[in-house]
Backbone atoms as SQL, in Angstrom:
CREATE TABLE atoms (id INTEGER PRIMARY KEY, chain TEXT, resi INTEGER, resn TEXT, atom TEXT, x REAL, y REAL, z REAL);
INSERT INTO atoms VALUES
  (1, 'A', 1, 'UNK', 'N', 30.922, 16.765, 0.034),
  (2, 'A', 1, 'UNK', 'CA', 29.772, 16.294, -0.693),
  (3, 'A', 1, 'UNK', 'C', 28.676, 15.984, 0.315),
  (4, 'A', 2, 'UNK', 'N', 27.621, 15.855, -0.161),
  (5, 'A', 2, 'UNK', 'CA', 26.357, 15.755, 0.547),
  (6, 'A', 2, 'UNK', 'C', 26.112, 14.358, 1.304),
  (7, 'A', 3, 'UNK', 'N', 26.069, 14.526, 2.490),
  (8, 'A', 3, 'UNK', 'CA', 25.845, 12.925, 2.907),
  (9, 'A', 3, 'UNK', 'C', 24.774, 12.078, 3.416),
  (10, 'A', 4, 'UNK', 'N', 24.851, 10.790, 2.768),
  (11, 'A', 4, 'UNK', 'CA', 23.629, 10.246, 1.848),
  (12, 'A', 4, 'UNK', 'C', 22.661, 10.206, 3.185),
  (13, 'A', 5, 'UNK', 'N', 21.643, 10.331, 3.263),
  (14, 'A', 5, 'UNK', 'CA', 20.755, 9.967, 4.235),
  (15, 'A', 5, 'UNK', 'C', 19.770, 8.910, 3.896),
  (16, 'A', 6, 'UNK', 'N', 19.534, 8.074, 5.305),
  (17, 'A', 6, 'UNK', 'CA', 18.651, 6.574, 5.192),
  (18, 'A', 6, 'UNK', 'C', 17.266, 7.317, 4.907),
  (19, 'A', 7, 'UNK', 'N', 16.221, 6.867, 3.913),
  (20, 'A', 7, 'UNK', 'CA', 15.093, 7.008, 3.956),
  (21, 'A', 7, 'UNK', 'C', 14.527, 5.348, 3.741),
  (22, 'A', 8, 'UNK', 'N', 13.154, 5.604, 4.666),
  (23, 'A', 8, 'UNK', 'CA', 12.332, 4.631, 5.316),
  (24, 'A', 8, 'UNK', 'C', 11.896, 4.632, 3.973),
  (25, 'A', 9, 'UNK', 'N', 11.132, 2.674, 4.134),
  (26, 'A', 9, 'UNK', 'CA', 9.852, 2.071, 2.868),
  (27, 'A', 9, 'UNK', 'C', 8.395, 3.165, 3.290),
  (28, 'A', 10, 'UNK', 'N', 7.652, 3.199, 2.513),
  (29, 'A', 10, 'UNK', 'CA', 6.544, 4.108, 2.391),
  (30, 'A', 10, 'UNK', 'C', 5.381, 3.638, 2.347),
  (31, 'A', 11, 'UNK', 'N', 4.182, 3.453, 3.354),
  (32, 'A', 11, 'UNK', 'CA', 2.870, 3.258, 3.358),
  (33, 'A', 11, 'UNK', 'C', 1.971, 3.712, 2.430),
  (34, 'A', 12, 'UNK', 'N', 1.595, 3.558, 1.080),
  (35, 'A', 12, 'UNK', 'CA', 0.521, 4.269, 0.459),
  (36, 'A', 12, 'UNK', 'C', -0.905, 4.454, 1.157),
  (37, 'A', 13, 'UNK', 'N', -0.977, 3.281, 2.363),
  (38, 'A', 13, 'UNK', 'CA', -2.587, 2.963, 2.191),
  (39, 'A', 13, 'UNK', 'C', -3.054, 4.015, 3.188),
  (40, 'A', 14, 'UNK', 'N', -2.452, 4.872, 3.658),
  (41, 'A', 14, 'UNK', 'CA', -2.813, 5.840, 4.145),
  (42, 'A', 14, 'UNK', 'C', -2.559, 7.777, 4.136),
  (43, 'A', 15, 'UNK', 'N', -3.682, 8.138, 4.214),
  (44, 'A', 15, 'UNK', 'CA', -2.893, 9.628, 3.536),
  (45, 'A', 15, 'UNK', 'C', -1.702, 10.125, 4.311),
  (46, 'A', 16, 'UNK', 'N', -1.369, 9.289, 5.404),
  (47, 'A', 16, 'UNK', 'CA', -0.235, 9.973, 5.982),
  (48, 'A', 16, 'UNK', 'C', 0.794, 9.211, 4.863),
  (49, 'A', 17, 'UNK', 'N', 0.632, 8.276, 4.816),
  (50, 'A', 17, 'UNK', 'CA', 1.304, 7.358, 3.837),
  (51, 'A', 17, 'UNK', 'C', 2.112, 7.877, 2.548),
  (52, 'A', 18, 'UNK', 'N', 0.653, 8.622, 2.100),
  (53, 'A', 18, 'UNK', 'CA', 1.110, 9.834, 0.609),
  (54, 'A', 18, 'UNK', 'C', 2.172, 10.790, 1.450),
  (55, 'A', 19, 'UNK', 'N', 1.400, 11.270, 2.253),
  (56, 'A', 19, 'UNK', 'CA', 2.640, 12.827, 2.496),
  (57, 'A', 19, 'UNK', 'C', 3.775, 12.071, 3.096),
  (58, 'A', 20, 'UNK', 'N', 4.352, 11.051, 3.336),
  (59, 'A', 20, 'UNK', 'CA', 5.660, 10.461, 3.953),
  (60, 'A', 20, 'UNK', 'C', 5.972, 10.273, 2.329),
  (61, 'A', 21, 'UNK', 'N', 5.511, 9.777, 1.665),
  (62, 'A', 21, 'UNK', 'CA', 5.847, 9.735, -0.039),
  (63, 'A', 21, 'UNK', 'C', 6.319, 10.754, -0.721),
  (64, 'A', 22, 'UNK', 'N', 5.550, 12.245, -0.068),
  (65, 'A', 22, 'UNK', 'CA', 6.024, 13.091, -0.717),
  (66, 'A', 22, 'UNK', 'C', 6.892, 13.529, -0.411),
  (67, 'A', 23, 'UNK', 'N', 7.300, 13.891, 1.160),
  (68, 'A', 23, 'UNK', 'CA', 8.053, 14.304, 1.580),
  (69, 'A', 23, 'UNK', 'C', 9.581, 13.234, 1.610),
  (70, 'A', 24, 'UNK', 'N', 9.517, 12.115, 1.216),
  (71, 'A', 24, 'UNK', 'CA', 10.730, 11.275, 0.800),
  (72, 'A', 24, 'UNK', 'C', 11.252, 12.211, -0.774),
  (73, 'A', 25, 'UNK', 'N', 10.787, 11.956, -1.538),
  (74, 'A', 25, 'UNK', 'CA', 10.871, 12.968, -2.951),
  (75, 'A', 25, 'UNK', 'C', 11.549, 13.888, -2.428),
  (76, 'A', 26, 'UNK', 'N', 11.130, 14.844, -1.591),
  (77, 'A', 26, 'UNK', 'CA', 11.442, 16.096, -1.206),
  (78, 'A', 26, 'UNK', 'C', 12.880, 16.053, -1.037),
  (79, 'A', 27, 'UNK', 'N', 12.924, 15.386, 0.033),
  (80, 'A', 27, 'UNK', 'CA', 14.547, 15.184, 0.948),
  (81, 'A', 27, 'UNK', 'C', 15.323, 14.529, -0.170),
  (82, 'A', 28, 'UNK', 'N', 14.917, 13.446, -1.200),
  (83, 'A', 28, 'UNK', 'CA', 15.830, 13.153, -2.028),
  (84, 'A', 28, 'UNK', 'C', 16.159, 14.420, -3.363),
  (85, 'A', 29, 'UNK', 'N', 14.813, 14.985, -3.637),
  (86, 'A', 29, 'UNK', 'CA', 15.355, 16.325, -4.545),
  (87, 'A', 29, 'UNK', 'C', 16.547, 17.214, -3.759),
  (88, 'A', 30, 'UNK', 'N', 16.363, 17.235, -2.757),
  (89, 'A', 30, 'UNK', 'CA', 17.031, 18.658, -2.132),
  (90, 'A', 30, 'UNK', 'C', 18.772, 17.812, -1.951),
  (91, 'A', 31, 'UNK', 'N', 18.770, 16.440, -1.530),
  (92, 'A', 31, 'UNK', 'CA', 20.235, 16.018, -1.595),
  (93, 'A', 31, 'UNK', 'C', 20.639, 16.063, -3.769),
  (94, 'A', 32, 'UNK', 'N', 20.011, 15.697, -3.943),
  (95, 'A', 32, 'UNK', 'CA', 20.709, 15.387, -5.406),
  (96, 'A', 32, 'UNK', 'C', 20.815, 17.072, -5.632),
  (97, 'A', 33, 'UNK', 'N', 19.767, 17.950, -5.008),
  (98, 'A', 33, 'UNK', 'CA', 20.466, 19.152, -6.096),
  (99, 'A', 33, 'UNK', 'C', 21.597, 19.778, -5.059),
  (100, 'A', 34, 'UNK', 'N', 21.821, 19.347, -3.906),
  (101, 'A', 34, 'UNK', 'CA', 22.814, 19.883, -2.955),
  (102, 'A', 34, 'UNK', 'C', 23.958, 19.190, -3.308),
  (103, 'A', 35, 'UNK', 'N', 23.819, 17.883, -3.657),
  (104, 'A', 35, 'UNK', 'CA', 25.084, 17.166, -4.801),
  (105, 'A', 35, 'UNK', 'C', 25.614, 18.277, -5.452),
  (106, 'A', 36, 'UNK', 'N', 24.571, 18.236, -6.572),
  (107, 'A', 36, 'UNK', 'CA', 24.693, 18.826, -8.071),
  (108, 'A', 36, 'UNK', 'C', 25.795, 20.597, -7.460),
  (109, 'A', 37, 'UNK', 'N', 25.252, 20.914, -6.852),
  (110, 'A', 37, 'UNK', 'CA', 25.884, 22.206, -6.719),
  (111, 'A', 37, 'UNK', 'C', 27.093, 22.325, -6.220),
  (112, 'A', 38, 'UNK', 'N', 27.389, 21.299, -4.922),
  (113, 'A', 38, 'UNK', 'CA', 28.859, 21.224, -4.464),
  (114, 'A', 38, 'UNK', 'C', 29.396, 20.884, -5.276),
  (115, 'A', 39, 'UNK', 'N', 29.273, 19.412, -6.345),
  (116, 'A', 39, 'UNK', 'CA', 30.263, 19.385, -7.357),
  (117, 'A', 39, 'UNK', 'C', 30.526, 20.372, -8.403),
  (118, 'A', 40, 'UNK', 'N', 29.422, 21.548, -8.276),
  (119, 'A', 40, 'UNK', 'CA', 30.033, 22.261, -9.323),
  (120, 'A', 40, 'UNK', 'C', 30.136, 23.665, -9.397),
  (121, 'A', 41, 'UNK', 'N', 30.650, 23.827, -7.694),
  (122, 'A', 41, 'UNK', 'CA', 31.814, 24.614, -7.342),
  (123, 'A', 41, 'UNK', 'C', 32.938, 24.294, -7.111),
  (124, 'A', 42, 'UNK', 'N', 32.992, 22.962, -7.532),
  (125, 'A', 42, 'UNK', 'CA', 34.799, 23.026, -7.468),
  (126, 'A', 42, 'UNK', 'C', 35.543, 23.179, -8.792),
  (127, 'A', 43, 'UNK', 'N', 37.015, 23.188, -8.820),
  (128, 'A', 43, 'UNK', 'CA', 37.370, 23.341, -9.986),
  (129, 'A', 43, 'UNK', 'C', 37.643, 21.859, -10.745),
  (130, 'A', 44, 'UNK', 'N', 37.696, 22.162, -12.127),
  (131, 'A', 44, 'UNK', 'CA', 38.211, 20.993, -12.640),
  (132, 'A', 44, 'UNK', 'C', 39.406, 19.983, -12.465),
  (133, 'A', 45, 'UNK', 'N', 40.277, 20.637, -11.502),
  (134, 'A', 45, 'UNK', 'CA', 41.472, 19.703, -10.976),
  (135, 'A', 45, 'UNK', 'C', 41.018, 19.269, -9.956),
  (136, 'A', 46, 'UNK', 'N', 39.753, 19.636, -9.253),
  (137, 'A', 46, 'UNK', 'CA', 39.372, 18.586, -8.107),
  (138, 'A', 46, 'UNK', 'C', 38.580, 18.020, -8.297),
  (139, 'A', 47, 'UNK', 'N', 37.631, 18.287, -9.617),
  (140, 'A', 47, 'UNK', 'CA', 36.879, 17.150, -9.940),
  (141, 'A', 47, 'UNK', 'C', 38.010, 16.078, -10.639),
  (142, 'A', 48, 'UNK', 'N', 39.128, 16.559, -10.974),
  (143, 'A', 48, 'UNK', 'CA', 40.058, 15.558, -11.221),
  (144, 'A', 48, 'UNK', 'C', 40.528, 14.585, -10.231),
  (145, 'A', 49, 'UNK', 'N', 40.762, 15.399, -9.410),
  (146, 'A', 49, 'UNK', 'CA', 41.200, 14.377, -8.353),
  (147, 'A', 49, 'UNK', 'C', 40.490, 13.502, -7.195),
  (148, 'A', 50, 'UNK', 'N', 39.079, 13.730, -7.838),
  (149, 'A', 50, 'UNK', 'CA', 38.052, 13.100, -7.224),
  (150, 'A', 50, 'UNK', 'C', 37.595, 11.755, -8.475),
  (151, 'A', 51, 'UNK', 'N', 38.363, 11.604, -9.788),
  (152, 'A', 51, 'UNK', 'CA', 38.176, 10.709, -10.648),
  (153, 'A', 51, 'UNK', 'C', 36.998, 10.834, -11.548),
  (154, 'A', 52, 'UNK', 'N', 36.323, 12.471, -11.618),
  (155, 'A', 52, 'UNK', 'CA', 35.294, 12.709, -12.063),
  (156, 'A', 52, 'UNK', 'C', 35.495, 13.931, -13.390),
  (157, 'A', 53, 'UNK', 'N', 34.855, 13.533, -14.304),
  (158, 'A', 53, 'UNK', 'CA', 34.742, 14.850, -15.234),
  (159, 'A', 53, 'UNK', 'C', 32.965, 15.740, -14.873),
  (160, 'A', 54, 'UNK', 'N', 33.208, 16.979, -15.435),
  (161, 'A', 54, 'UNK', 'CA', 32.595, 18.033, -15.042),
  (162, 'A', 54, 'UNK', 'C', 31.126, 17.577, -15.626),
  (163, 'A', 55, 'UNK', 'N', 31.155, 16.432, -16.849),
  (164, 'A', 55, 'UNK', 'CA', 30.151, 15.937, -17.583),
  (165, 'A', 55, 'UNK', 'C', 29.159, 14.906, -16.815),
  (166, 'A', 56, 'UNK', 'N', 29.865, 14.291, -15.312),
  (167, 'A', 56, 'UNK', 'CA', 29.584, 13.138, -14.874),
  (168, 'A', 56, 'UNK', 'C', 29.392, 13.831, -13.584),
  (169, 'A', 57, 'UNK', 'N', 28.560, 15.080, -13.592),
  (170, 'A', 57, 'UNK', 'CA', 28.141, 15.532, -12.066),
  (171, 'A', 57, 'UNK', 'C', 26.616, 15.253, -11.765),
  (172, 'A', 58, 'UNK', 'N', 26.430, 15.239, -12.558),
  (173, 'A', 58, 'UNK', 'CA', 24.567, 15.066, -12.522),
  (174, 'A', 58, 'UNK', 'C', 24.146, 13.574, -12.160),
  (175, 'A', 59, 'UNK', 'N', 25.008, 12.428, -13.062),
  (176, 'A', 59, 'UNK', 'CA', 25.062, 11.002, -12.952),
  (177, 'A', 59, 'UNK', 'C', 25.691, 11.060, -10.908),
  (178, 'A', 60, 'UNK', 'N', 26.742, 11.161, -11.004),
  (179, 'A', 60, 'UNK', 'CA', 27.076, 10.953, -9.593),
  (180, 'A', 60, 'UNK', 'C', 26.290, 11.439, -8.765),
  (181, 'A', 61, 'UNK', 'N', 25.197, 13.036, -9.161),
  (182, 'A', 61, 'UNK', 'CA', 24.161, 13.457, -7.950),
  (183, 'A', 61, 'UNK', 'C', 22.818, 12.672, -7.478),
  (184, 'A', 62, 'UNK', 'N', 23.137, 12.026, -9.015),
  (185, 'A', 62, 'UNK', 'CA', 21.396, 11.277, -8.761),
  (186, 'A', 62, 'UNK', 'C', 21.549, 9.846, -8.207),
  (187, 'A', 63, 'UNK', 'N', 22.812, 9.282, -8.515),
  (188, 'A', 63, 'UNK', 'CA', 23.469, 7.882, -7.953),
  (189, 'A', 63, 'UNK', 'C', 23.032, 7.970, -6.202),
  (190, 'A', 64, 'UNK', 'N', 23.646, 9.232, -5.694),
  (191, 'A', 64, 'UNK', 'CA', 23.784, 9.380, -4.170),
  (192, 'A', 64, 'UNK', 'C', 22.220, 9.741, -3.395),
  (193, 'A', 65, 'UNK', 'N', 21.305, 10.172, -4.774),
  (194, 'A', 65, 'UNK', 'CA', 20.443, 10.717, -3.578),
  (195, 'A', 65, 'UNK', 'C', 19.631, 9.326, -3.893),
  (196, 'A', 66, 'UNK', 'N', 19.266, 8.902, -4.986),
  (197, 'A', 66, 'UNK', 'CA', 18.074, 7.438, -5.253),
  (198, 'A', 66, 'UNK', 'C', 18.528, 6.200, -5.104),
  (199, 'A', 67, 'UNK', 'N', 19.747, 6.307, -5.648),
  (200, 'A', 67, 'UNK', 'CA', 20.374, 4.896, -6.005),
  (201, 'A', 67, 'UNK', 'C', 20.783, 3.979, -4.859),
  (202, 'A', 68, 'UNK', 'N', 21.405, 4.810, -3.718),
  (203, 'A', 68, 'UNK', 'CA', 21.986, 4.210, -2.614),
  (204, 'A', 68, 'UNK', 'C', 21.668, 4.148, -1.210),
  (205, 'A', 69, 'UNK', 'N', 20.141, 4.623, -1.508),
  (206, 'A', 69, 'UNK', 'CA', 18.998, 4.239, -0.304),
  (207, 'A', 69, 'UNK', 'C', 18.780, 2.906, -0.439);
């Protein structure tokens, strides 16, 4: 699975500020959909044995890339 990376607090008040904003988005889209895809190449007995159904891949992708910064 994809592993979680630290992202920094974000300066608005400057336009570098915005593009560190955007580019946070970025790096968190690209882990949640790099989630989303490893979990769902595996099969259903290893999403079994990972305590996960095939329904609860999207919840666990978005947990890892937003939730646990």
């Amino acid at each position: 699975m994809a592993a979680a990376q630290q992202i920094s607090a974000v300066n608005f008040a400057s336009p570098l500020g915005f593009l560190d904003a955007l580019l946070v988005k970025f790096v968190r889209y690209r882990l949640y959909r790099q989630t989303v895809n490893e979990l769902s190449a595996l099969t259903a007995r290893d999403l079994a044995d990972l305590g996960l159904n095939r329904s609860e891949i999207k919840r666990v992708a978005y947990q890892a890339a937003y939730e646990n910064n």
